[in-house]
C-alpha positions in Angstrom: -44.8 100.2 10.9 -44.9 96.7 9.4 -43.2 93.9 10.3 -40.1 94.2 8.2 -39.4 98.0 8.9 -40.1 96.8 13.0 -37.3 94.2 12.4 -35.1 96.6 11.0 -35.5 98.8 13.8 -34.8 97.0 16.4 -31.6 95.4 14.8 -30.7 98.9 14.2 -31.2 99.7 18.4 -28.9 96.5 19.0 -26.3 97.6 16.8 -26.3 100.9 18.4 -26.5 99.8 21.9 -23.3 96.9 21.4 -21.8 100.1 20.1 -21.9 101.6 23.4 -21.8 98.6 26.0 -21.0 95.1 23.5 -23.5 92.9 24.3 -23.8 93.5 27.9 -27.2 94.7 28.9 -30.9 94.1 28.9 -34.3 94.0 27.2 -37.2 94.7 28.6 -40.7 92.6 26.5 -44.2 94.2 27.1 -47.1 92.0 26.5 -50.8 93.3 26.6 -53.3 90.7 27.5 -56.1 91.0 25.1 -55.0 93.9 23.9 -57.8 93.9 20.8 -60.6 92.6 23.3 -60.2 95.0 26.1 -59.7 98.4 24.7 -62.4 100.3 26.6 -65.0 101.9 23.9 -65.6 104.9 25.8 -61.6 106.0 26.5 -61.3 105.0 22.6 -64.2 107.6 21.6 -62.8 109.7 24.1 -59.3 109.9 22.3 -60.6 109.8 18.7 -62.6 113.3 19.6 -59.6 114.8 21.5 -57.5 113.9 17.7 -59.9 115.0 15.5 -62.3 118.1 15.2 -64.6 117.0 12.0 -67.5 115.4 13.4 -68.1 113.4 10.2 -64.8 111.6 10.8 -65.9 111.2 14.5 -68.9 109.7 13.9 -67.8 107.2 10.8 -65.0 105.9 13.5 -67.3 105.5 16.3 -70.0 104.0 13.9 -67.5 101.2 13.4 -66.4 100.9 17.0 -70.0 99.8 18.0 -70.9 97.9 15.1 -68.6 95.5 15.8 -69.1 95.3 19.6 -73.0 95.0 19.1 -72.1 91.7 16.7 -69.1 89.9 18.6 -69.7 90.6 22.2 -72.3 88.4 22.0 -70.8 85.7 19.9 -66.9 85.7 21.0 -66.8 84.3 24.6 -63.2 86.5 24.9 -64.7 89.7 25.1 -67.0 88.1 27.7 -64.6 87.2 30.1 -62.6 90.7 29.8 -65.9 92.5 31.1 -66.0 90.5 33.8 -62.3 90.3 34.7 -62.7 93.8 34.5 -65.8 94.3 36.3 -66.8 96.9 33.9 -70.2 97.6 32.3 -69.2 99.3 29.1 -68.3 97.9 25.9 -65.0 96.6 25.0 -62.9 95.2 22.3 -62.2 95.6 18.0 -61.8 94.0 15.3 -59.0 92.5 13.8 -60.8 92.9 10.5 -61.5 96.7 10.3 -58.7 99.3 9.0 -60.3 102.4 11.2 -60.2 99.5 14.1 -56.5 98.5 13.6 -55.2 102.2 13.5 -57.6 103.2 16.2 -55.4 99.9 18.3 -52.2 101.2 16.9 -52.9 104.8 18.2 -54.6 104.2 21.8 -51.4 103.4 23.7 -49.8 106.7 22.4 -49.4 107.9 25.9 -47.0 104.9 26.6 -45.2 105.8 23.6 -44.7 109.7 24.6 -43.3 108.5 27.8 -40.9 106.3 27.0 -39.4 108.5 23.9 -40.3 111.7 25.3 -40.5 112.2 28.8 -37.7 109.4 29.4 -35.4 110.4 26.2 -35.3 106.2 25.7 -34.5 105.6 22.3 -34.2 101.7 21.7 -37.6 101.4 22.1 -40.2 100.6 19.8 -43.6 99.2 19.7 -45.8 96.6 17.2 -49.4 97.2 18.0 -49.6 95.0 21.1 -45.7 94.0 21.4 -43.0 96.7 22.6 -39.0 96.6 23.8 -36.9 98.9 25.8 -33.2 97.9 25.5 -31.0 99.3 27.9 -28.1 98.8 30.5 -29.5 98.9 33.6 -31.7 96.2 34.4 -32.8 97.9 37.4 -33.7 100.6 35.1 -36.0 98.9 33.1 -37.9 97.2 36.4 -38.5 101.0 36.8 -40.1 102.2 33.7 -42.1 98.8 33.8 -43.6 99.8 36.7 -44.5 103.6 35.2 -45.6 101.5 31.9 -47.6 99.4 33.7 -49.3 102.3 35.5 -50.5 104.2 32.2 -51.6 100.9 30.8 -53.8 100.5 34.1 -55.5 103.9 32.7 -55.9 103.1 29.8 -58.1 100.4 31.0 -55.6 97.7 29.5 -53.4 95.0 31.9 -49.6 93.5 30.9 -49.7 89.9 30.3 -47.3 88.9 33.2 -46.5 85.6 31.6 -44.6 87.0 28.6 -44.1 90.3 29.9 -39.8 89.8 31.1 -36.6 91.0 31.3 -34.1 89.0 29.1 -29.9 89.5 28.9 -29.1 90.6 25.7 -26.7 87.5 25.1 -29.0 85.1 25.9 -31.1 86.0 23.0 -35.0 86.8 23.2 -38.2 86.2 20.6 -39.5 89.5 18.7 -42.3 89.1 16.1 -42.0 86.0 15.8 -38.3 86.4 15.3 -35.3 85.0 17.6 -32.6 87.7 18.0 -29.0 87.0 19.5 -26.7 89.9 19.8 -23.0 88.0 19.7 -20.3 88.6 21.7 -18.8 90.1 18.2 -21.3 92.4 17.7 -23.6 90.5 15.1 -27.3 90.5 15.5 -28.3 87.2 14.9 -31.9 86.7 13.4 -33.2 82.8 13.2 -37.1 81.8 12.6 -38.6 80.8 15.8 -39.6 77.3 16.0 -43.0 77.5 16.1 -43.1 79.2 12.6 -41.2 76.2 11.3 -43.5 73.5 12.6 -46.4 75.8 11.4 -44.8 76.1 8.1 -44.1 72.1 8.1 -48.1 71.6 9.0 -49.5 73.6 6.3 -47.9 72.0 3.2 -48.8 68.9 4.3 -52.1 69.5 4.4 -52.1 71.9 0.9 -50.6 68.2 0.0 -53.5 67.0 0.8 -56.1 69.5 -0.3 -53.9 69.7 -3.9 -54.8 65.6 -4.0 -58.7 66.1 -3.5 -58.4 68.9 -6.5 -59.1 71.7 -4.1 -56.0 73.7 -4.0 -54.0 73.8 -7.2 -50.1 73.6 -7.4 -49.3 77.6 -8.5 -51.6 78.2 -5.1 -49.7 76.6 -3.0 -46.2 77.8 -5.0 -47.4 81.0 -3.8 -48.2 80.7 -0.7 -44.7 78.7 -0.1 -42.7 81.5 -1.8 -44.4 84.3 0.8 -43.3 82.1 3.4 -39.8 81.4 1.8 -39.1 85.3 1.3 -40.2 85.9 4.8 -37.1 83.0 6.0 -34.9 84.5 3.8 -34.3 87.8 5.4 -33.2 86.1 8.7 -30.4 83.5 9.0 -31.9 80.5 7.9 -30.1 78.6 5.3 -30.0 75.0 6.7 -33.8 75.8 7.7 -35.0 76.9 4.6 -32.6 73.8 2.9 -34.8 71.3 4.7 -38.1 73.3 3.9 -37.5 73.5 0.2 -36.3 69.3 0.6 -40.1 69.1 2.4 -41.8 71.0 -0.5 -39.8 68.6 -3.3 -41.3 65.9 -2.1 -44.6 66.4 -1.1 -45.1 68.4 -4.7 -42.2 67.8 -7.1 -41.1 64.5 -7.0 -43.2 62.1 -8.4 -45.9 64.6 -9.0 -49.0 64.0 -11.0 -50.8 67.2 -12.6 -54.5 67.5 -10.9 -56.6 70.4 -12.8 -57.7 72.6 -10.2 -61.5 73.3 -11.1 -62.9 76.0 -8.2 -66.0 74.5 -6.9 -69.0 77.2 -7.6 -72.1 77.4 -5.4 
């Protein structure tokens, strides 16, 4: 599920739940801490053999399971400290970097997933590797299938980040991906860039500004880059801030612009 389809969904499950109650009612946020550096090898392994009978496709995903902890649990301090928060002497963690590791992350929690949709019958629920929502009336409710969720994590040998794990009102609005949702009053579902994208987004062409006046980053680079950025703000509600974005990129790189040749530098 990518990012877009995710934000699709979950406007969808807000839609459907003012349907039934208006904009009354709560979300539940679950955040894993490490997620990626603390998935326990051996209850991974375990799980790929109980999926999978070839023994060639076994072996190729638990080839790359322990390359990358022989590697980076030496070198990434992270993974260091999870062992010992843990207290735990087998190996932990994958990479970010991997496609058998990222779908081996997306698929470990499955037992989460099965009992929220399928034991519970919840259906506003939905989960983005590490980040998941259950939307529902009852706020008491949802301190209940916390605790159940926070059990089966505890198996899995992976522990909620109680910082940004919460309970949030509907109507007071609530970050998603990276994404600020508001369900009005009305029934819209409000979508704005979070802050913290913006000032990211303000940071970085300043300093392709800079890197396009040294001659190491030509203008169509950074066009491109802007334009992923700029279709990304345009699926949410955020004319004024893609307004003063677009008045940022005019003047760092059309007004008064001078064309540098950009000549890669070869080795």
């Amino acid at each position: 599920m990518g990012i877009s389809h995710a934000i699709d969904r979950i406007t969808l499950h807000l839609q459907e739940h003012y349907a039934k109650y208006g904009n009354e009612g709560y979300i539940l946020q679950i955040d894993l801490k490490d997620y990626f550096a603390s998935i326990p090898h051996d209850k991974m392994k375990e799980q790929i053999r109980s999926k999978f009978t070839d023994q060639r496709i076994i072996h190729l995903a638990e080839q790359f399971i322990d390359a990358f902890a022989e590697e980076k649990m030496k070198e990434m301090a992270q993974f260091k400290e999870a062992a010992m928060e843990y207290g735990e002497e087998y190996a932990r963690g994958l990479g970010l970097g991997s496609e058998v590791c990222q779908i081996c992350a997306v698929s470990y929690p499955d037992k989460v997933d099965h009992y929220v949709k399928d034991e519970k019958g919840i259906r506003p629920y939905a989960r983005y590797m590490d980040d998941s929502y259950i939307i529902h009336i009852d706020k008491e409710y949802l301190k209940e299938i916390l605790e159940e969720v926070r059990k089966i994590y505890e198996s899995l040998g992976i522990r909620l980040n109680d910082k940004k794990t919460k309970i949030v009102k509907l109507s007071r609005g609530f970050t998603f991906l990276k994404t600020h949702f508001l369900l009005t009053d009305t029934g819209k579902v409000v979508k704005r860039i979070c802050r913290d994208s913006v000032t990211r987004e303000r940071r970085k062409l300043k300093k392709f500004a800079k890197l396009n006046a040294e001659g190491h980053m030509s203008y169509e680079q950074i066009r491109a880059a802007y334009q992923s950025w700029r279709g990304f703000a345009g699926k949410k509600d955020a004319y004024h801030t893609i307004r003063n974005m677009d008045a940022l990129f005019n003047r760092l790189f059309i007004e008064n612009w001078e064309y540098i040749p950009y000549i890669p530098k070869t080795v």
